[in-house]
N, C-alpha and C positions, 0 to 999 in steps of 0.2 A: 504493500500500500504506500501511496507516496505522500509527501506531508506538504505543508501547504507553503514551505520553500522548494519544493522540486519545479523545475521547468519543462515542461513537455513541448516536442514539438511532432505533430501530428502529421502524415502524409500519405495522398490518399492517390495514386498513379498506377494505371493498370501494367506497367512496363517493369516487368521487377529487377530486370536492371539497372534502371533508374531509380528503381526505391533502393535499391541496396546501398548505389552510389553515394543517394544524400545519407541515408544512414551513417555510412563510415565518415563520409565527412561531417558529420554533428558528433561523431564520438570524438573524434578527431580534436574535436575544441569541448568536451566536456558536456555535450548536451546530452538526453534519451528521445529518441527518436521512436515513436509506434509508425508503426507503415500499416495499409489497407491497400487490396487491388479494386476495389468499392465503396461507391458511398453507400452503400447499405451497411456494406460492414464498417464503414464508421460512426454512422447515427445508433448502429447498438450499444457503443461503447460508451462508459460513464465518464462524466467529464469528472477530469481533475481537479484535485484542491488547490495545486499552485498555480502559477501562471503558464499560460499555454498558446498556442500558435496552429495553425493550420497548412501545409503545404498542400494545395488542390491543383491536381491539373486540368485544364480545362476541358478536354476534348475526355470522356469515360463511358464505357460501354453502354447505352439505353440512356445515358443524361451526360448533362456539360456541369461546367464546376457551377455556371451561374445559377441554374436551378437547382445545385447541392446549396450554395449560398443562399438564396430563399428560403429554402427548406427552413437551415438552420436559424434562420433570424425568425420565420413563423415558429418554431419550436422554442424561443426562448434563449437558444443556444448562441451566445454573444463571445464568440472568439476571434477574435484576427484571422486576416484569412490573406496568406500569401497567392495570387494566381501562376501558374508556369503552362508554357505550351509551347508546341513548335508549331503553330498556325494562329501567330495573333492578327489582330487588326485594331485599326482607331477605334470603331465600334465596340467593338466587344471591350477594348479597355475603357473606354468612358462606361460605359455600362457596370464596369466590375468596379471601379472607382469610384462610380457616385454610390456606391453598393455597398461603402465600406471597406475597399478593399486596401491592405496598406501598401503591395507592389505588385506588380505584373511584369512578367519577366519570360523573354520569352528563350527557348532554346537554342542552339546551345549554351547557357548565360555562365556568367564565370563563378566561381563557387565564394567569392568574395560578395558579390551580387549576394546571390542568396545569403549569406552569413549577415550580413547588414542588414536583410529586410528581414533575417527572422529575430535578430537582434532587437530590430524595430517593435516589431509587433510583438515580440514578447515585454517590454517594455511596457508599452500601450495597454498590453491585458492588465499587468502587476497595478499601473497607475489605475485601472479601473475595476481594479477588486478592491484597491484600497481606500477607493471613495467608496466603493458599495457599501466597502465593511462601516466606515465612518457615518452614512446617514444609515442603515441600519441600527446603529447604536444610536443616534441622534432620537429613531422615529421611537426606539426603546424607553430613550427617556421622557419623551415628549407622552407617551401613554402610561407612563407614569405619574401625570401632573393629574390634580382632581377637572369636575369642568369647572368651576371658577376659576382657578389658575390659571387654564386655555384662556379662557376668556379675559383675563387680566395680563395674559401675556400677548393674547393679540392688540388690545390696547395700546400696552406698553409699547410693541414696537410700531406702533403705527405715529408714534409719537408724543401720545399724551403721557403728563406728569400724572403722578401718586394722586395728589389732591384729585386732579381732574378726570382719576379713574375711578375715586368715588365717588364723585359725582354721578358720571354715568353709570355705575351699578348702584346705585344708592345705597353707598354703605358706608361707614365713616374712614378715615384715612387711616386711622392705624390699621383698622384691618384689612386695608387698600394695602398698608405696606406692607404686613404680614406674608399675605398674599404672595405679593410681587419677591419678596425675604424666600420664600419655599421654592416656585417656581425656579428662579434664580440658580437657588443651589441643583436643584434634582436639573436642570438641565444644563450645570457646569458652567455657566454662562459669569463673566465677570462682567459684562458692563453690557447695559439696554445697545450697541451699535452690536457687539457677538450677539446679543438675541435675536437681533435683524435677523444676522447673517446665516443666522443657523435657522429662522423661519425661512428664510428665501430656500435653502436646500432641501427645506421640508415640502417647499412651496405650500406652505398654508393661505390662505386665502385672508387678502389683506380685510382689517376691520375699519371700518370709517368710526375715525372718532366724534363727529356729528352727532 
């Protein structure tokens, strides 16, 4: 089982001379490489806990990489996704790029090429596991607040002071700051602009202080 520093990089080409190839060259520089001669056999496989990567080739028996790339963005499944082929075109690259995709590279490409865009894209997965991870915990503490506190923390960042959020809840100010004292802590927050910034990631739905 691999742990959630391991880096995979996944590769999915029916030519198994060519998977073998990158193979050795990803061990070559310390990486684990899975190979598939299918995208079928690679949508059974469980995604990893670390960060990971996709080598697809374009052209694959019964589909192309582009509808494996659909598939996997309709499934949920948000990996980087290298393209390789020996019959590219402008189209088919604009297509795979607005698609998400982080290089398209086409045959014979130099193994530096590849090592760079898997570098890339393994990269890009890590920074987007570690934001997941952080509004995960974010949305954690956020349903830990009562619904007053929601409601006095949408205030608070929308601008309004202590005074003027008891006001609008008609309730007197110490327990306006009370209030405002709990939220505060349970979501780590040192000062009303971090609480902006951590509703904006929550995207909560701003409150009109009105």
């Amino acid at each position: 089982m691999n742990s959630p520093t391991d880096r995979t990089v996944f590769i999915i080409d029916d030519d198994p001379d060519m998977r073998a190839s990158m193979r050795r060259l990803l061990k070559s520089v310390g990486l684990r490489a899975e190979l598939f001669a299918s995208a079928q056999e690679f949508l059974q496989q469980k995604m990893p806990q670390g960060p990971s990567c996709l080598v697809l080739d374009m052209r694959l028996p019964g589909t192309n990489g582009l509808e494996v790339q659909r598939n996997l963005i309709k499934s949920g499944v948000n990996i980087p996704v290298i393209f390789i082929t020996a019959h590219g075109d402008i189209p088919m690259t604009v297509r795979a790029m607005k698609s998400g995709a982080v290089e398209f590279l086409t045959k014979p490409f130099r193994d530096q090429d590849l090592l760079d865009a898997i570098e890339q894209a393994l990269q890009r997965d890590q920074a987007a596991r570690q934001q997941q991870g952080e509004i995960a915990g974010l949305q954690e503490r956020y349903k830990s607040l009562t619904a007053r506190e929601r409601q006095v923390m949408g205030l608070l960042v929308s601008g309004m002071q202590t005074k003027q959020i008891a006001v609008k809840l008609g309730t007197s100010e110490i327990t306006a700051a009370v209030h405002r004292g709990h939220l505060m802590h349970k979501m780590g927050a040192g000062s009303p602009a971090e609480l902006g910034r951590m509703a904006e990631r929550l995207k909560l739905p701003a409150e009109s202080p009105d």
